[in-house]
Structure formats: structure tokens, C-alpha cells
C-alpha positions in Angstrom: -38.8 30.1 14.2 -37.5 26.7 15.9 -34.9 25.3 13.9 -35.1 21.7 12.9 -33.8 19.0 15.0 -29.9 18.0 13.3 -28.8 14.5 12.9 -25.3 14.7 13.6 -22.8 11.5 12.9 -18.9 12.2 14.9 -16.4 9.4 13.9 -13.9 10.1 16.7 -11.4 7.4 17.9 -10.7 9.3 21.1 -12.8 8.4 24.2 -13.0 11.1 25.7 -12.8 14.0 22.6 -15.9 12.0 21.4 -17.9 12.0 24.5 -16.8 15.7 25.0 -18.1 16.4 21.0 -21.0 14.6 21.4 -22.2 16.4 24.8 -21.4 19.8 23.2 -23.5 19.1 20.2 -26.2 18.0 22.2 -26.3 20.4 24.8 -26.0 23.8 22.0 -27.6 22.2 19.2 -30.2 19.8 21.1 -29.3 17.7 17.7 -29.6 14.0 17.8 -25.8 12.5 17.7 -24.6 8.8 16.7 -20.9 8.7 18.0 -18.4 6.0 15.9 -14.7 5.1 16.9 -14.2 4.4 13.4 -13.4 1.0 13.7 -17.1 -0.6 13.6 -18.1 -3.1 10.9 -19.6 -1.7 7.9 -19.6 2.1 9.1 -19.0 3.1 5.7 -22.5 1.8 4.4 -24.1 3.7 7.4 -22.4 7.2 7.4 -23.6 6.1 3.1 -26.6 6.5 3.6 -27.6 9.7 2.0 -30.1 11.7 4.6 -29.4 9.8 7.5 -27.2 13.0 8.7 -27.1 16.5 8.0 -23.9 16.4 8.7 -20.6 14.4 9.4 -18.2 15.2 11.5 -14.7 13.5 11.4 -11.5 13.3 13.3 -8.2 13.6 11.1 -6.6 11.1 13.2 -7.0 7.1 13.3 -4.4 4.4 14.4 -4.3 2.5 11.0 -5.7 5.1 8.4 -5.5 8.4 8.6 -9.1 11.6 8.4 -9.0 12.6 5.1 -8.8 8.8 3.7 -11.6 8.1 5.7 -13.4 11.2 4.7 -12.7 10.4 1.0 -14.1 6.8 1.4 -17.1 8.2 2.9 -17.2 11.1 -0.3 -17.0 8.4 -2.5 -20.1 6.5 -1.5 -22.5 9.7 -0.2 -23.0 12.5 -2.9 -25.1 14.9 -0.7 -23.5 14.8 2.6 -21.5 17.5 4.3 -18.3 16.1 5.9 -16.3 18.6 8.7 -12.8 17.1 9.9 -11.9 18.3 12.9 -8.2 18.3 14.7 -6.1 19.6 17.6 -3.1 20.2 15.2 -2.8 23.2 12.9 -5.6 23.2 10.2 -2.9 24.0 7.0 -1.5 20.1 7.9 -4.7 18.5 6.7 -6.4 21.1 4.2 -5.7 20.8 1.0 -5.5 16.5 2.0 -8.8 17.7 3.5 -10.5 19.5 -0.3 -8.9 16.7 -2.0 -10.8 14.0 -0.2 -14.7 16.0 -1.3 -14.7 17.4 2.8 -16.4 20.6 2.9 -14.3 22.3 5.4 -12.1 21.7 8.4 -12.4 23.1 12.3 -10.2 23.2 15.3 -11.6 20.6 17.8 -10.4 22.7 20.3 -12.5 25.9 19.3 -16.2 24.9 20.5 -18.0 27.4 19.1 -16.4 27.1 15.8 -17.1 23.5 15.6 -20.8 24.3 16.5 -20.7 27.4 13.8 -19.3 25.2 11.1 -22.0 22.4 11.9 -24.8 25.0 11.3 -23.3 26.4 8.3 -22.6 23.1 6.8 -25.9 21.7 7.4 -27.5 24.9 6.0 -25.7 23.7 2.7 -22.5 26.1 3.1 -19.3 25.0 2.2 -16.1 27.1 3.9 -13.5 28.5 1.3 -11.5 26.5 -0.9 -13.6 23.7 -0.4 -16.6 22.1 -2.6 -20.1 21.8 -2.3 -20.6 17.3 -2.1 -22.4 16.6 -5.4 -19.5 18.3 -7.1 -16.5 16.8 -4.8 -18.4 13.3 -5.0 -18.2 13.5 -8.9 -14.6 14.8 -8.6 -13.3 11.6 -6.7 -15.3 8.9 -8.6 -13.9 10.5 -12.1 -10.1 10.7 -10.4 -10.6 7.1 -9.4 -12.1 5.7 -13.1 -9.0 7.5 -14.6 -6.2 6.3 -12.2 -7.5 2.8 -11.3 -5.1 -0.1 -12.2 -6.7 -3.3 -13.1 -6.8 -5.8 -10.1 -6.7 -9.6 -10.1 -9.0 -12.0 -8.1 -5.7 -12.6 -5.9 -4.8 -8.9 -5.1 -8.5 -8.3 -3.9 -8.4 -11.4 -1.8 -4.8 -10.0 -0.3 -6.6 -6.3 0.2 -9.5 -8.3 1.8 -7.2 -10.0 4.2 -5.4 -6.8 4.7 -8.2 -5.0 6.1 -10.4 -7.1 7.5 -6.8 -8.5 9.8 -5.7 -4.7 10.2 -2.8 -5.3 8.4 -1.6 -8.4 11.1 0.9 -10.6 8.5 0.7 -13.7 10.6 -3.0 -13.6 10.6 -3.1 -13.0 7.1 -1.0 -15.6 6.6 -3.2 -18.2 8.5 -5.8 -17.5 6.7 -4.7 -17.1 3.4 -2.2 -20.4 3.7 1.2 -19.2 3.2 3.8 -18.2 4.7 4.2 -15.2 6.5 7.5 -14.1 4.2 4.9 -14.7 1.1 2.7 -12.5 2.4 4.9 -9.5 2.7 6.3 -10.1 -0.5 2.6 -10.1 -1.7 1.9 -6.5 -0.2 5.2 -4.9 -1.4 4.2 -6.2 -4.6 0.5 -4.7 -4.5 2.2 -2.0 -2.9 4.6 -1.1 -6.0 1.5 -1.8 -8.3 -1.0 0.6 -6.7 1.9 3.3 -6.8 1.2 3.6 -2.6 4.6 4.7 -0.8 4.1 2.7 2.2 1.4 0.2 4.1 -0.3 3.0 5.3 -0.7 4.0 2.3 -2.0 0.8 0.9 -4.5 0.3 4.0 -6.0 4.1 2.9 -6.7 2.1 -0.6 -7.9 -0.4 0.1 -10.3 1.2 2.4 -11.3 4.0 0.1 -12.5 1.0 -2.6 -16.1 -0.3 -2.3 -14.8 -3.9 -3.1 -12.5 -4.2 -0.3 -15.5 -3.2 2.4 -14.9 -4.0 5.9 
């Protein structure tokens, strides 16, 4: 029986790993692939859209975030789902970051037929070991968030705003905001200390993981 065509979604920032992904999906899979750098405006409300893609592939590393904070921004919004990372360092780095952030299992991006093995088996509904199935990781990470959420001001979501839609650029921020650029960092290191987040980084993973903050 011919299998059903796959809509595959890769969010890649790397040139040439992506075009290599998205030729290997294509040529063993003859699936239909939409290829993201991970940077685009409003990519969350697209890789959201529940049934758009049988599955979503995603790279653990970004310049300003990192994969499994984009993976759990992506779990948060889309219940149904299946997300693969993917990386060329050793897998025990990202996993348990990985079953934390609802993914439902995580692949060498240098072992092709593994990546095309986990595709199938993901988009056939299974889930590799230790991990969830989506409805159950989705649930996991809104409840975690309801439970653990400070209470924001109109100013800190206006700084968190700034913060990503300027990728974390101080002078910019400050520009636009009207303050000085000294004000401005003592503004993050303030949010910083209130949203418990050890460093920027941290705080850009936030704000990027929260639906009111959307790029």
C-alpha cells in the first residue's frame, strides 16, 4: 500500500545542514518539506497550527535561543504535533532539556537513516523512550507554566517585547523605549532576577516561550 504523502516542517539555522535535511527528506520520503532558519516573523503561529505537519523537525542550536526552548514554545502552542530535535553533538547533552520541553524524541543529524527512521515513527504516532506522547507533554508544560508564572506588569511586557523583537540590541531598545541605554540594562537584570532566569539567554528563552511576548 502507498504510504501517504508527509508534510514535514525542519527549523534549521544552518544553510547548508538544512538544504542537506530537506533534500534527504525529499528524496527518501518523497514528503513535502517547508524549511525555516528559525528567525522568520511569526514562525511560531505557523509550526502552531495543529495538522499542518506530521511532523517537526528541529535543530538544538540557534544564535540567540537555544532547541529545546524553541521546541517548548512550539509544545506549548500545538498539542498534537510530533517534534524531533536533531544535533551533531552527543544526544545525552540535550535529552532530558529535550523530554522536558514536550519533544518526542531526539536524533543524530549526522545519522541519515536514523533521522528518516525517527520521522516515520513519529509521524506514525510513536514516541522514542523516555519521552511523551504531545497531548500529554503539551498539558505538562501549560500546567508547569500556570504554577510557576510570576505576575508581570504592563512595563516588564513592553521591556520583553523590545527584547525580542530588537534580539536583545540595548541601544535599540533603548531608542525605542526612550531611555537610556544604562536604564535599560538595569531594567533586564531586574526582570532577569524576577523571572528567576540566570542569565540573558535565559531571559530571551522566556520571553520567547510566552504567547504574549510573540515575535
Amino acid at each position: 500500500m502507498r504510504r501517504p504523502k508527509l508534510h514535514i516542517a525542519i527549523v534549521e539555522p544552518d544553510d547548508f545542514a538544512r538544504q542537506a535535511l530537506t533534500a534527504l527528506l525529499q528524496r527518501k520520503l518523497q514528503a513535502t518539506v517547508r524549511a525555516f532558519r528559525g528567525n522568520e516573523p511569526l514562525i511560531l503561529d505557523d509550526l502552531a497550527r495543529c495538522g499542518a505537519y506530521q511532523v517537526i523537525v528541529v535543530s538544538m542550536v540557534f544564535d540567540r535561543t537555544s532547541g529545546p526552548a524553541f521546541c517548548q514554545a512550539i509544545r506549548r502552542r500545538n498539542g498534537t504535533t510530533p517534534i524531533l530535535g536533531i544535533t551533531a553533538l552527543p544526544l545525552q547533552r540535550f535529552h532530558a532539556a529535550m523530554v522536558s520541553a514536550g519533544a518526542q524524541g531526539l536524533a543524530s543529524k549526522t545519522a541519515a537513516g536514523t533521522v528518516i527512521r525517527s520521522v516515520l515513527a513519529m509521524a506514525s504516532g510513536m514516541v522514542m523512550p523516555d519521552f511523551r506522547m504531545p497531548e500529554l507533554a503539551h498539558a505538562r508544560i501549560c500546567a508547569r507554566q500556570e504554577a510557576n508564572d510570576p505576575v508581570l506588569t504592563a512595563h516588564d511586557c513592553e521591556l520583553l517585547h523590545c527584547f525580542l523583537f530588537y534580539k536583545a540590541d540595548l541601544d535599540a531598545m533603548s531608542q525605542e523605549l526612550g531611555i537610556s541605554r544604562d536604564t535599560v540594562r538595569k531594567s533586564m537584570k531586574r526582570l532577569q532576577r524576577k523571572l528567576k532566569c540566570r542569565s540573558s539567554v535565559e531571559l530571551y528563552c522566556y520571553a520567547l516561550d510566552h504567547e504574549h511576548y510573540e515575535v
